[in-house]
Structures are given as C-alpha cells and as structure tokens.
C-alpha positions in Angstrom: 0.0 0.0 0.0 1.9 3.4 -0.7 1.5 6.1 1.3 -1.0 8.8 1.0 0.2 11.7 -1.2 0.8 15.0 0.6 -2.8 17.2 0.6 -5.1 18.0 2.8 -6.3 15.4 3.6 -3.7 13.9 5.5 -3.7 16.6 7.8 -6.8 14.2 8.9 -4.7 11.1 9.3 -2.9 10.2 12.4 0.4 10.9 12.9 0.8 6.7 13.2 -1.3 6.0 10.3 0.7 8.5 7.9 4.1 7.0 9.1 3.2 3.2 8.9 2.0 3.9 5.4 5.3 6.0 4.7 7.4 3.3 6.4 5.8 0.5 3.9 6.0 2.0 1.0 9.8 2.3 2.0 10.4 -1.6 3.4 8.9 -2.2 -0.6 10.8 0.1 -2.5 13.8 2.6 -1.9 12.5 5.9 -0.7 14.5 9.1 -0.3 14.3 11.8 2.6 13.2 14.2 -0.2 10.3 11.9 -1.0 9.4 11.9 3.0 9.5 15.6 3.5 7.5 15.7 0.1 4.7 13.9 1.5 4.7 15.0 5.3 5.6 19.0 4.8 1.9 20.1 5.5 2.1 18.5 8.8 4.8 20.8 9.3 8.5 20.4 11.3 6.9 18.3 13.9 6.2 15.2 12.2 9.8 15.3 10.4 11.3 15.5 13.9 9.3 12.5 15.0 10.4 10.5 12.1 13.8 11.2 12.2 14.3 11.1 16.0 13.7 7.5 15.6 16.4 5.9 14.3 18.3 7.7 17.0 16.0 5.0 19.5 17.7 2.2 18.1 20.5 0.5 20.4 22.6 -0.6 17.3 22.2 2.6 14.7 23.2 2.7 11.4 26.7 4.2 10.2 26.6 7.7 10.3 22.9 8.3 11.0 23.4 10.4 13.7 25.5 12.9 11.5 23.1 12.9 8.8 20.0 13.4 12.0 21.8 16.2 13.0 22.4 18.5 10.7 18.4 18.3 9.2 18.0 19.3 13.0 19.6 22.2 12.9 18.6 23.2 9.7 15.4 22.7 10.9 15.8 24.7 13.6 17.1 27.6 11.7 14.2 27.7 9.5 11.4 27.5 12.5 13.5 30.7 14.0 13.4 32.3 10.6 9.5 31.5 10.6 9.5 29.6 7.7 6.8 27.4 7.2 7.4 24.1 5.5 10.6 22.3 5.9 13.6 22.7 2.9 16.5 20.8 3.6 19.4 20.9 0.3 19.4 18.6 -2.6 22.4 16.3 -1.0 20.2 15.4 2.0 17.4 14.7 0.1 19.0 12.4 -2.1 19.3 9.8 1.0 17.9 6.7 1.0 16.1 5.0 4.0 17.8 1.7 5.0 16.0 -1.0 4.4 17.0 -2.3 8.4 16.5 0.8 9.5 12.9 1.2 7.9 12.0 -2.5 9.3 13.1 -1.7 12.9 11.2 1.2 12.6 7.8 -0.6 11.8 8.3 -2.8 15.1 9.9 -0.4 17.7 9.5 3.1 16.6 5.7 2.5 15.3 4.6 1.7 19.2 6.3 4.7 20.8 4.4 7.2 18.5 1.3 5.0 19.3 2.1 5.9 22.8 2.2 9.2 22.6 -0.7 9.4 20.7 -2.9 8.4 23.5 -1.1 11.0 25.6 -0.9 14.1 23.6 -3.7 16.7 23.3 -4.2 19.9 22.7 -3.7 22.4 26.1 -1.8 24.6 27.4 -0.2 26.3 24.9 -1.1 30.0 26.4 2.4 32.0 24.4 2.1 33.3 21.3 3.4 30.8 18.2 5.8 32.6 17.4 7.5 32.8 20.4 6.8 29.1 20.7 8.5 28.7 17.7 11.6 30.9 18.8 11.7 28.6 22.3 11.5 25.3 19.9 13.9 26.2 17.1 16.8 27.3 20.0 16.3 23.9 21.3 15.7 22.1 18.4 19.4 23.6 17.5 21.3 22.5 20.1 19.9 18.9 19.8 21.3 19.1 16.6 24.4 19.8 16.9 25.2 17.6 20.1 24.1 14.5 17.5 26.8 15.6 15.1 29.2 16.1 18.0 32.1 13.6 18.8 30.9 12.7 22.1 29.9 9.1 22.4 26.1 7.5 24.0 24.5 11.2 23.3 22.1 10.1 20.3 18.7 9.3 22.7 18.6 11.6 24.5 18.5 14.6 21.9 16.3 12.4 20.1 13.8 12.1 22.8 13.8 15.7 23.4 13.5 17.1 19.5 10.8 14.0 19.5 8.7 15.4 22.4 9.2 19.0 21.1 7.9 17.9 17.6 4.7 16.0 18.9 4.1 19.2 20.8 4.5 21.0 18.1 1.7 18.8 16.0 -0.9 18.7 18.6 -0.2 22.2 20.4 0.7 20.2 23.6 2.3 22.3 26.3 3.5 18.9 28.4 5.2 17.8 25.6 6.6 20.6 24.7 7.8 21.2 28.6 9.3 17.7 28.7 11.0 18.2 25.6 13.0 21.4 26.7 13.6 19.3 30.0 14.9 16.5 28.2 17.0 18.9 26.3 18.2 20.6 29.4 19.8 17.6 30.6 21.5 16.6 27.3 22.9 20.1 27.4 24.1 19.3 30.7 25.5 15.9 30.1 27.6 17.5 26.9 29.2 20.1 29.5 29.9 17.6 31.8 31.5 15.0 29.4 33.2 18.2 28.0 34.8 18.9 31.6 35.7 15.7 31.9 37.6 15.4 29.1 39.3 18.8 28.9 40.2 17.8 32.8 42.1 14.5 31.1 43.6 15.6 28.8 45.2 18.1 31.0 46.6 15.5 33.2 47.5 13.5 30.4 49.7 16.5 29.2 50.9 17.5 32.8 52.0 13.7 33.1 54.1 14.0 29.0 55.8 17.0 30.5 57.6 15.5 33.4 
C-alpha cells in the first residue's frame, strides 16, 4: 500500500497511520528523505522530527545516522527561527535513501512509541504566542542538533527524545510535551558540558603527566 500523497487530507490522518503507510512503502521500495518531506511537509516540522528522531532510539544505529540526523535538525531549527513554514533541507540530503533495516526496525519499535504518545498528547496549554513558541523550539531544536553531530559518544537518545517530544508538541499544540522536551533537552545540554569537563580535565593530566 503506498502512502497517501501530501494534501489536505492527511492533515486528517494520524500521525501513526501516515508513518506506517510511509514506512511500507519504504520496506517495498527505496525511498528518499526528499520523498518523505514531500509527502509530510503540510504537517509541518513536527512530524519530520518524529520521524527522524527515531532511528536515534535504536541501540545498534546505522553508520553515520546520527550525523546525517543532526544537521536536518539544525537546519530545521534555523528555519522554524526564521518563521519559515514548511521544511527545505538541500538537494544532497534529500537524495538519502532510507535503510531498508532501518525502515524495518522502525515498523516494530518506533511504530509503538508514536502509538504511545498518541494516547497521551492533546491539545492544552499552549497559552504563548506561536511565534514565540517557535523561537523557544527552534533554539532547542538547534542545540539537539548539533550535540548529534558532536564527537561525544552515547549522546544520540537523549536529543532524540527531546527534538521528538518538542515535535509532537509541536503537532498537537501540547504544552506537556513541549515542557518535557526542553527538560529532556536541558539535561542533554548538561550531560555534553559535563562530558566536555571531563575530558578537557584528562587531557590536562594527560599533558601534565608527558611534561615531566
């Protein structure tokens, strides 16, 4: 079954409905990130940051996922500060093809979790203006990005998680989500300063030890 061509309508499909149908199409035949975004873009940034945040949940992830993830963050990010509407990311990264393995561990693990949160998220709360909303997200959104391209090892879920949360709250106008997103966030932030410290702190001792 392919999936349903971007329109309207699927702004009328549920988020788990329109990526099962995406994912299917892709575990038949090779489908490119250009293709995704093609079909998804009237659901706006959120849905892409669902989709793409899940790859990140996988224990074993594909070679250089995480530095593909990351940059489409941040471009992302940029855009949402700029106010732009509908995502754009440049030819190169559309050109991408989904992994078959990826796409099929994504059916079975990443299919439940937005299942999940479906039952979860609802519209409320959301009292600040959108564009401000948008300003809060993007910064976020941002940094997650760029800590997945980062050298630092183990610090692909938790970004994930929080551009994830961020982006259903983004879809459904969910203030929780949103909230637990930036939280989330927070804590990668502060887990990249610590392992940061950590390291600048060894390598100092490794030097001090060379120089005696």
């Amino acid at each position: 079954m392919a999936a349903e061509p971007a329109g309207a309508d699927n702004l009328e499909i549920p988020l788990s409905d329109l990526i099962e149908a995406v994912l299917r199409e892709a575990g038949a035949q090779p489908v490119t990130l250009g293709e995704l975004i093609d079909r998804t873009a009237e659901r706006g940034f959120g849905l892409l940051m669902l989709i793409l945040g899940l790859p990140m949940l996988i224990p074993v992830l594909p070679p250089g996922s995480s530095t593909i993830v990351g940059p489409i963050y941040a471009i992302f990010a940029v855009q949402m500060l700029k106010g732009t509407r509908h995502p754009w990311v440049p030819a190169r990264l559309r050109d991408h093809v989904l992994a078959p393995h990826t796409v099929a561990v994504l059916r079975t693990r990443g299919l439940p979790i937005i299942r999940t949160a479906e039952r979860f998220s609802r519209p409320r709360g959301i009292w600040l203006n959108e564009r401000v909303v948008l300003l809060l997200a993007g910064i976020m959104v941002f940094l997650m990005g760029v800590i997945l391209v980062s050298p630092l090892p183990f610090l692909n879920t938790l970004p994930a998680i929080s551009v994830m949360l961020i982006g259903m709250g983004l879809l459904n106008r969910d203030a929780v989500f949103m909230a637990a997103g930036m939280v989330v966030g927070g804590v990668s932030v502060g887990l990249v300063g610590l392992s940061a410290g950590l390291i600048l702190v060894l390598l100092e001792r490794i030097r001090s030890t060379l120089q005696r």
